[in-house]
C-alpha positions, 0 to 999 in steps of 0.5 A: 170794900175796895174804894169805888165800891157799891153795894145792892141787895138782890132777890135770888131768884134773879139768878134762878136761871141764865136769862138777863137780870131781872127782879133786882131788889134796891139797895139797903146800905151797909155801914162798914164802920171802922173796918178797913175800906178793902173789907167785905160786908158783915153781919148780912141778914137773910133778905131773900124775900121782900115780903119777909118783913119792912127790915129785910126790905119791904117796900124798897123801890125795885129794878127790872133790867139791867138797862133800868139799873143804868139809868138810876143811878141812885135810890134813897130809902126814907124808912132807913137813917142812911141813905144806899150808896149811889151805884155805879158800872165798870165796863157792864160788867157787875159781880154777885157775892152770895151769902148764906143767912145769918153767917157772916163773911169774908163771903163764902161763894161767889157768882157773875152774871147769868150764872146759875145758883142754887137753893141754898143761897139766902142772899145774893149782894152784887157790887160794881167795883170801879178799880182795874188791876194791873196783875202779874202772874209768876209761875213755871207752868203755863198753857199750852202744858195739858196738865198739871197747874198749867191749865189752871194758871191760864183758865184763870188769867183769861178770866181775870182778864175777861173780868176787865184787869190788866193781866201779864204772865211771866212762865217757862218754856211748855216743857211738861209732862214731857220733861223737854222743852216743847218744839217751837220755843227757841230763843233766850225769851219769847214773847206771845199772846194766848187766850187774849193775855200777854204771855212773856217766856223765860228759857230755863233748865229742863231736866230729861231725867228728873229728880229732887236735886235737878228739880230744883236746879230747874226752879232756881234757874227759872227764878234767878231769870225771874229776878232781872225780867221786867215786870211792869208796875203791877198791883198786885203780883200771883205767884204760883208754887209748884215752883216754890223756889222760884216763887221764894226768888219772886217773892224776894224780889217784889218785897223789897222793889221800890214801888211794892206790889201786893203779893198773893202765892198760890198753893197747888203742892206741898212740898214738905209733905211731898218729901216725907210721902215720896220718901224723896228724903228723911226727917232732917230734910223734910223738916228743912223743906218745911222751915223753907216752905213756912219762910216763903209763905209768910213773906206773901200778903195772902196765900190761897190754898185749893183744899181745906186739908192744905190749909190746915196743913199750912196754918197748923204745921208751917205756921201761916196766921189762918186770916193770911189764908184762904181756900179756893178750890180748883175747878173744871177747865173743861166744857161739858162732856160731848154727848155723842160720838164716843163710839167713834172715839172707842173704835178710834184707839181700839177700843171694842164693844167687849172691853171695860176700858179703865183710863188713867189720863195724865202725868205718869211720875213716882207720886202716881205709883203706876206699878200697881196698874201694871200689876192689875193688868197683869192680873186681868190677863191670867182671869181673861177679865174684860177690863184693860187698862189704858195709861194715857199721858206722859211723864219720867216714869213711861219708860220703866213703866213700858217696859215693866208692862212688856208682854201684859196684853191688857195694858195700853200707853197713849200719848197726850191728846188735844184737848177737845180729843182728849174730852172726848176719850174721857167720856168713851172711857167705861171707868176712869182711874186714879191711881196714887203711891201708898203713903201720898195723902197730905202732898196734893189734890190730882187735878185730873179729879176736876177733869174726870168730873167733867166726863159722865163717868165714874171714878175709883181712886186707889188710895191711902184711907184718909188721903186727900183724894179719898176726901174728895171721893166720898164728898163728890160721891163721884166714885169709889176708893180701894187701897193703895198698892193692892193690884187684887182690890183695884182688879176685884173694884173694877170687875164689880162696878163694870157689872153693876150699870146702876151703881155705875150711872149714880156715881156719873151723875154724882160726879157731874153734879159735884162738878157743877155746884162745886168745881164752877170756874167763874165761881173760882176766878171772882173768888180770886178777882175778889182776893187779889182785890183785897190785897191790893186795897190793903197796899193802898192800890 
């Protein structure tokens, strides 16, 4: 554990619903031994009841506010050899770790105040911890982009900023999904402040037409600006991939500064996977890419991967030691589904009584492999089906995707929608669709998942068997999977799931339960408050 740190047991039910703290259970020290000082605790038996038995804490002194906690510092258990550790603050602010009994740790979930467990959770030990980072994070993409890691990136600086540590961002100019540079970023640099965290703006090269090659003519301008921008002396530096050559540049640079900083990288794609899925090039570049990949990612001091099937690539195929690993799930940047006015919103874009609107939101690129939409549209209009298909969103395939759907009078192109508009389009929509090339499995987690979950409406994934997002369908049970590059299968799923209201209302649901128990965003960002932590600790930070 970080220096500074202190630990208590705590019952629970404290956490049961969002009132203030209360039944705090007082404190059993932990004896962390030999292990490094940044290390979590071990070996946590089950202590969720006081009256379980005396070694599990019966009879320990108890606190009923947090307002109580403040003003005794320090409890001491005679019926224990060693005394609890003295508890401290920082800022009012006190972090949960929740373990499940008899498993021990790194620790598998985390919680922060007020927020709702659930009955799984044998044991919760809330630490105060008394350090403040100075964290930099390094990535292309930023807010205000609506989609891809962007939004993910900024959620997740807020939080560690909200949380009390010192955040700088280092990202490009908005440019995506558009593929031009948003209007309003002029200048060489620029500097803003968004969602209280100072964002510094690199210009770099955006290109109109992208491709593989061009593509990487963006990363390595945006990494070569990277190398002279000043970064401060932060503590720890996160660099985010995609762009992973640009991180490669980051990370490069930080390992030989003179005062290094910890350096953790975060996966959202993979891009070895990616060529071979995309057929973007053969063996001999895939493995290539591979080699280059592997080489950046064992150059970091952590990696975080969004998926256990990331991970196992990452350890298994590119040769990253399983305990440099971690998974953290990406999770729902957006508030709770509106409840009402989505018959506004419907009459609003057009949308009428009759039709079975099935919305795909978000980047329209090769990966998606939108074609197939426009085949089934196609399709849907020589049966007069009532489903029509909306492509919401931009990208470098909405061209030749308008003019391939030319004529079809059961498709229609929006384009992108503020954020609490576009919510609200999600929850008006009758079914929400993800849509993927036939052969993309391994290469990345759609983040348009975490949104959908969000909305109270069920999804259909056409999709490889076996894919990523296939995996993510049947865990959520938020939805249902039909192949990839089969027009008739996504028209026939459609059909069938819009004439079965109940099917229809169970996978809503499911999908909004998965949201909330797994998606939780302050679950992901003191789960990352608590890797960036560890790596500074190991650094002496």
């Amino acid at each position: 554990m970080p220096k500074g740190d202190k630990v208590l047991v705590m019952d629970p039910c404290a956490l049961a619903d969002p009132a203030p703290v209360t039944n705090l259970q007082l404190p059993r020290e932990f004896d962390s031994g030999s292990r490094p000082e940044y290390h979590t605790i071990t070996y946590l038996r089950s202590e969720s009841s006081q009256n379980r038995h005396s070694e599990a804490g019966a009879d320990l002194p108890r606190i009923t506010n947090e307002n109580e906690l403040c003003r005794r510092p320090e409890v001491h258990d005679r019926s224990r050899p060693t005394p609890s550790r003295t508890l401290t603050r920082r800022e009012g602010q006190i972090y949960y770790l929740a373990c499940l009994a008899h498993v021990t740790p790194p620790l598998s979930s985390s919680f922060r105040s007020h927020t709702t467990t659930n009955s799984t959770v044998d044991t919760i030990v809330a630490f105060v911890t008394t350090s403040r980072l100075r964290i930099t994070i390094l990535g292309l993409n930023y807010a205000p982009e609506p989609t891809g890691n962007a939004p993910y990136t900024a959620s997740l600086a807020e939080g560690l900023a909200a949380a009390g540590h010192s955040v700088n961002v280092i990202a490009g100019y908005p440019h995506y999904p558009e593929w031009r540079p948003r209007e309003g970023y002029t200048g060489w640099t620029r500097r803003e402040v968004i969602g209280g965290v100072t964002v510094t703006r690199l210009r770099h090269y955006v290109p109109r037409s992208p491709n593989a090659i061009r593509r990487m003519h963006m990363e390595l301008s945006f990494g070569l600006r990277l190398m002279f921008e000043p970064w401060g002396s932060p503590d720890v530096i996160l660099v985010v991939s995609p762009a992973l050559f640009s991180s490669g540049f980051a990370i490069l640079r930080a390992r030989f500064s003179i005062h290094r900083p910890a350096i953790g990288i975060w996966v959202q794609d993979l891009y070895s996977r990616g060529i071979v899925e995309t057929a973007a090039g053969g063996s001999r570049l895939s493995s290539t890419m591979a080699k280059i990949e592997s080489w950046i990612l064992l150059s970091a001091d952590g990696v975080i991967a969004i998926h256990e099937r990331f991970q196992r690539y990452i350890v298994g195929s590119l040769g990253i030691p399983s305990t440099s690993t971690r998974v953290i799930r990406n999770w729902t940047h957006l508030p709770a589904a509106p409840i009402s006015g989505q018959d506004q919103m419907r009459a609003s874009l057009g949308w009428t009584a009759e039709d079975v609107v099935v919305l795909h939101a978000g980047n329209m690129g090769q990966k998606q492999g939108l074609e197939n939409v426009v085949a089934a549209a196609r399709l849907a209009a020589e049966r007069q089906s009532r489903v029509r298909f909306v492509l919401m969103g931009d990208g470098n395939q909405r061209k030749s995707l308008e003019a391939d759907a030319q004529g079809v009078g059961k498709i229609d192109f929006l384009d992108p929608l503020p954020g609490n508009e576009f919510q609200k389009a999600l929850a008006a929509a009758d079914i929400l669709l993800v849509n993927e090339r036939p052969g993309v499995k391994e290469m990345a987690v759609p983040s348009k998942l975490t949104s959908y979950f969000s909305a109270g409406v069920p999804v259909v994934a056409a999709t490889d068997k076996g894919s990523v997002t296939a995996s993510e369908i049947e865990t959520s049970g938020g939805g249902i999977r039909v192949d990839a590059g089969d027009p008739k299968a996504l028209l026939d799923a459609l059909e069938n799931l819009s004439s079965d209201p109940d099917r229809s209302g169970q996978l809503a649901r499911n999908g909004l339960k998965f949201r909330q128990v797994t998606l939780s965003k302050s679950n992901a960002i003191a789960h990352y408050d608590e890797f960036l932590t560890s790596l500074a600790s190991a650094r002496g930070r």
